[in-house]
C-alpha positions as CSV (number, residue, x, y, z in Angstrom):
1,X,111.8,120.4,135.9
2,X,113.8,119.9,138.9
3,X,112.5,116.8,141.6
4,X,112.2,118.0,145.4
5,X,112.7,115.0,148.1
6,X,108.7,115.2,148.5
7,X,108.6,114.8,144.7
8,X,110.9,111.5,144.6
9,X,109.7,110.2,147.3
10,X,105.8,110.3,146.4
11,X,106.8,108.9,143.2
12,X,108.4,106.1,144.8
13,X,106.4,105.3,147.3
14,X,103.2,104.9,144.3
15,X,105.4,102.5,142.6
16,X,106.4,100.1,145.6
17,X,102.0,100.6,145.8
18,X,101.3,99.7,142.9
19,X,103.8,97.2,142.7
20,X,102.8,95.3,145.8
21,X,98.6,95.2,144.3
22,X,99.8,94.0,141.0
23,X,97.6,91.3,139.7
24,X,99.3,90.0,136.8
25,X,96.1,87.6,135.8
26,X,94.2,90.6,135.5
27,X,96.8,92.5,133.6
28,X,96.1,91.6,129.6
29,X,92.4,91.8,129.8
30,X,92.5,95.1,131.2
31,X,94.7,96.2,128.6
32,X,93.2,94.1,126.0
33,X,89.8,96.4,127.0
34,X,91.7,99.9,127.3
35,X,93.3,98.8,123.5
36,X,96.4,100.1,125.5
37,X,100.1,99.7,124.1
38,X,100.7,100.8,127.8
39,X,101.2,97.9,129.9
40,X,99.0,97.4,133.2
41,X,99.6,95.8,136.5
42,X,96.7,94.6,137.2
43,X,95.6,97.0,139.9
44,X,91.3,97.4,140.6
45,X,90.5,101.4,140.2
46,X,89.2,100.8,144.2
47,X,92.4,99.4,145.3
48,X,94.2,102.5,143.2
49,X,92.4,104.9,144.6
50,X,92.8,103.8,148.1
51,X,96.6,103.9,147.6
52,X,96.2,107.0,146.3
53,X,94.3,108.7,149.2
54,X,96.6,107.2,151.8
55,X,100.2,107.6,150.1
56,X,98.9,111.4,149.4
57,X,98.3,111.6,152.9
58,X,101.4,110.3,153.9
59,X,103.6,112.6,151.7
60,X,102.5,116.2,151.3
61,X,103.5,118.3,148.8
62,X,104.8,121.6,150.1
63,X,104.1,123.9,147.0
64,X,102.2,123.7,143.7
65,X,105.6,123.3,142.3
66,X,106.4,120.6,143.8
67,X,102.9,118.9,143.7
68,X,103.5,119.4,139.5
69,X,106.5,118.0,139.1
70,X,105.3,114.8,140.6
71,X,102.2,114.9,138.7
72,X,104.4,115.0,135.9
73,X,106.6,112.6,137.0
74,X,104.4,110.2,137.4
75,X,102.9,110.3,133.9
76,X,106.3,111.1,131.8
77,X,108.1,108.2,133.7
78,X,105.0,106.2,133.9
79,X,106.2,102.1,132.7
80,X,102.1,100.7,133.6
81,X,99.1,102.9,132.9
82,X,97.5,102.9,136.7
83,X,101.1,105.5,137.1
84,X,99.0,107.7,135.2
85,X,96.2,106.8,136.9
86,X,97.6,107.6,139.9
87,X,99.4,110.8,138.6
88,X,95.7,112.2,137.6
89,X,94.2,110.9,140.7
90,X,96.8,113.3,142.3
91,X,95.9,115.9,140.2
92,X,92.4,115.7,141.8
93,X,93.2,115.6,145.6
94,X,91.5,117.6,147.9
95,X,94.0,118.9,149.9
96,X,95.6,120.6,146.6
97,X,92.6,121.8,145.4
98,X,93.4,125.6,146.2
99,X,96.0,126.0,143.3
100,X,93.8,124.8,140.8
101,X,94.0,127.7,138.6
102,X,94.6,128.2,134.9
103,X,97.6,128.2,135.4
104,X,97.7,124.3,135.5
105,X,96.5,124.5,132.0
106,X,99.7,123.7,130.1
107,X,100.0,120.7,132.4
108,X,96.4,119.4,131.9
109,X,96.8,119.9,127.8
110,X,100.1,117.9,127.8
111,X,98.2,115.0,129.9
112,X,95.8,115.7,127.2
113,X,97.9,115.6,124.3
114,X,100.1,112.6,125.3
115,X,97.6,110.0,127.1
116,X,95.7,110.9,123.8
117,X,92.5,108.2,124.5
118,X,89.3,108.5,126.1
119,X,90.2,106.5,129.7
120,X,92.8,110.0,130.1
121,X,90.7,113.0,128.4
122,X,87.1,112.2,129.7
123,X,88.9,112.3,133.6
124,X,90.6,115.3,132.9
125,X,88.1,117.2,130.3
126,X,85.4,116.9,133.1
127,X,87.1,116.5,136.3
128,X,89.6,119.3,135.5
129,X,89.3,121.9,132.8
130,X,86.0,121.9,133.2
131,X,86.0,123.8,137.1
132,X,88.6,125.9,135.9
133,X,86.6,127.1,133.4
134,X,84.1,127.3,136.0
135,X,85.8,129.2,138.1
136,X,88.0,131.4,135.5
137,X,85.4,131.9,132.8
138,X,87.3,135.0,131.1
139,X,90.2,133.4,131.1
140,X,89.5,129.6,130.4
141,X,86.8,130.1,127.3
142,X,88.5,131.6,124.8
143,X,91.1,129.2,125.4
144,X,88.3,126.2,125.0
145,X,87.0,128.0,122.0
146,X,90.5,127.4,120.2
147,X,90.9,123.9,121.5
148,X,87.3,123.2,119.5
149,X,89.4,123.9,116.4
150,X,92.7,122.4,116.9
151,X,94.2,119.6,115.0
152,X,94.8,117.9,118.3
153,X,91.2,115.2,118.1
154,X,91.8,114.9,121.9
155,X,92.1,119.1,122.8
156,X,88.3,118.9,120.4
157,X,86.7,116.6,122.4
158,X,87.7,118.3,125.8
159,X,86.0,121.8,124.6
160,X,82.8,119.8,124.0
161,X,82.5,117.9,127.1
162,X,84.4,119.7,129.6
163,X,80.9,120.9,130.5
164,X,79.3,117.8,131.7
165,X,79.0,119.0,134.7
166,X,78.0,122.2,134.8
167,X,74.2,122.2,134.6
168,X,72.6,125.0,135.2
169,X,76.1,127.3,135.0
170,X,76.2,125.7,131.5
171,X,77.7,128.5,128.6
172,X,75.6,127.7,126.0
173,X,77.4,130.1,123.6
174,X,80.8,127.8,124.0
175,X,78.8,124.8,124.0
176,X,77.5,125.7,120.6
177,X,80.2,126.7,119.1
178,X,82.0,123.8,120.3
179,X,79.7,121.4,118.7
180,X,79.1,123.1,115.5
181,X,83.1,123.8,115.2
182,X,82.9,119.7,114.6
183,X,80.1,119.0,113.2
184,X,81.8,117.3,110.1
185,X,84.0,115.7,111.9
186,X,83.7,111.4,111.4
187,X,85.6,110.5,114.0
188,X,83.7,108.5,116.8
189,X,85.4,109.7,119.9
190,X,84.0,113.5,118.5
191,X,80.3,112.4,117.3
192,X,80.1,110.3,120.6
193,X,81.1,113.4,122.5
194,X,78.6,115.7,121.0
195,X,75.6,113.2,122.3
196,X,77.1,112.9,125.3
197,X,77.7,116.5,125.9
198,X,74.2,117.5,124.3
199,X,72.2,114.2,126.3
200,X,73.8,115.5,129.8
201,X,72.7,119.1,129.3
202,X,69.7,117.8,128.7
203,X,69.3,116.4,132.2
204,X,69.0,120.6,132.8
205,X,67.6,122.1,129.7
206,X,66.0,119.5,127.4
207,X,64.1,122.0,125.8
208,X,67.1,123.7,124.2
209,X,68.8,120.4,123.7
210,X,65.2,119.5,121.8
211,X,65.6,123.0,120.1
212,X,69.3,122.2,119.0
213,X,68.7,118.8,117.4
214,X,66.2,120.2,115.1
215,X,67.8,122.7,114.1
216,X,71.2,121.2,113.3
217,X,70.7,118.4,110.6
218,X,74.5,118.3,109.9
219,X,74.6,115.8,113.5
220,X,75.9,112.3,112.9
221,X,73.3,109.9,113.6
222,X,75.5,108.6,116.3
223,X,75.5,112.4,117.7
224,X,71.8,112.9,117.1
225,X,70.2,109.5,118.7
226,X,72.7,110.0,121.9
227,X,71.4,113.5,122.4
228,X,68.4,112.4,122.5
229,X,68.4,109.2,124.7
230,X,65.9,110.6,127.3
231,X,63.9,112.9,126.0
């Protein structure tokens, strides 16, 4: 990956940011609650976010490439987790928001892969695989349907709730296959995502959510009662 001027000079100018909001009283506790071996500097997500929107305005990226590489950047090089913060607050910024395509998947799995804990995958499962599967249904579900199946726990719990949002346009079919593709799985961060994934598409279709409890015993209890919170 080779680093444009716009690249380096984003990258820099999140770091000086960051560096200059840095609350090191606040540091340990949030990274005592993240259970982070990632240091943190302390920054509030408002404050981030802020710096995000103006430093993004400030330096525009000139092509997807470019706009990737300092995604990537960001997160590779990242020494304090709000980097990565920043580098997927990036990833979501409006004015890029014409080359999301699924194309960006291999960058979205490795931020997957590597940030590998729910603070990282519940951002990008929802946020940003789950337009692109949206918008690029032939091409993004069979994709999801092998990520429901892969070793990787992370690339699992992004098939199942990378719907969240979908309401109405919810595919059912992936949805269930997802779910069931786990169903034996202990894990918490994969029974927790079943509820969750089942409880919000219940906000749409609680009959079929009812209809889907019943007749799948094999959900945890943890599964099963969060599906069912508010029906």
């Amino acid at each position: 990956m080779t680093e444009t001027t716009g690249t380096t000079t984003l990258v820099t100018a999140v770091r000086t940011g960051l560096a200059s909001l840095a609350d090191p009283a606040k540091a340990p506790d949030m990274q005592r609650y993240m259970k982070s071996e990632m240091p943190f500097l302390g920054v509030p997500s408002p404050a981030r976010r802020e710096l995000g929107r103006r430093l993004f305005a400030e330096h525009p990226l000139s092509d997807v490439e470019a706009w990737r590489a300092t995604v990537l950047s960001l997160w590779r090089e990242a020494a304090f987790r709000e980097e990565r913060y920043l580098a997927m607050d990036l990833t979501g910024a409006s004015r890029y928001r014409a080359w999301q395509t699924p194309e960006l998947l291999a960058m979205y799995e490795e931020l997957i892969v590597t940030g590998a804990w729910w603070d990282y995958v519940d951002e990008l499962a929802s946020r940003r695989v789950g337009p692109l599967l949206q918008a690029h249904r032939r091409t993004m579900t069979p994709v999801l349907r092998r990520w429901a199946t892969d070793p990787d726990l992370w690339k699992r719990r992004t098939s199942i709730i990378c719907q969240l949002a979908a309401k109405e346009d919810t595919d059912t079919d992936l949805l269930t296959s997802s779910i069931e593709a786990n169903l034996d799985d202990r894990d918490f961060f994969i029974r927790k995502g079943i509820g969750w994934a089942l409880r919000q598409f219940a906000r749409t279709e609680p009959a079929w959510v009812r209809a889907f409890v019943d007749t799948h015993s094999e959900l945890s209890p943890l599964s099963r009662r969060e599906a069912m919170k508010h029906l």
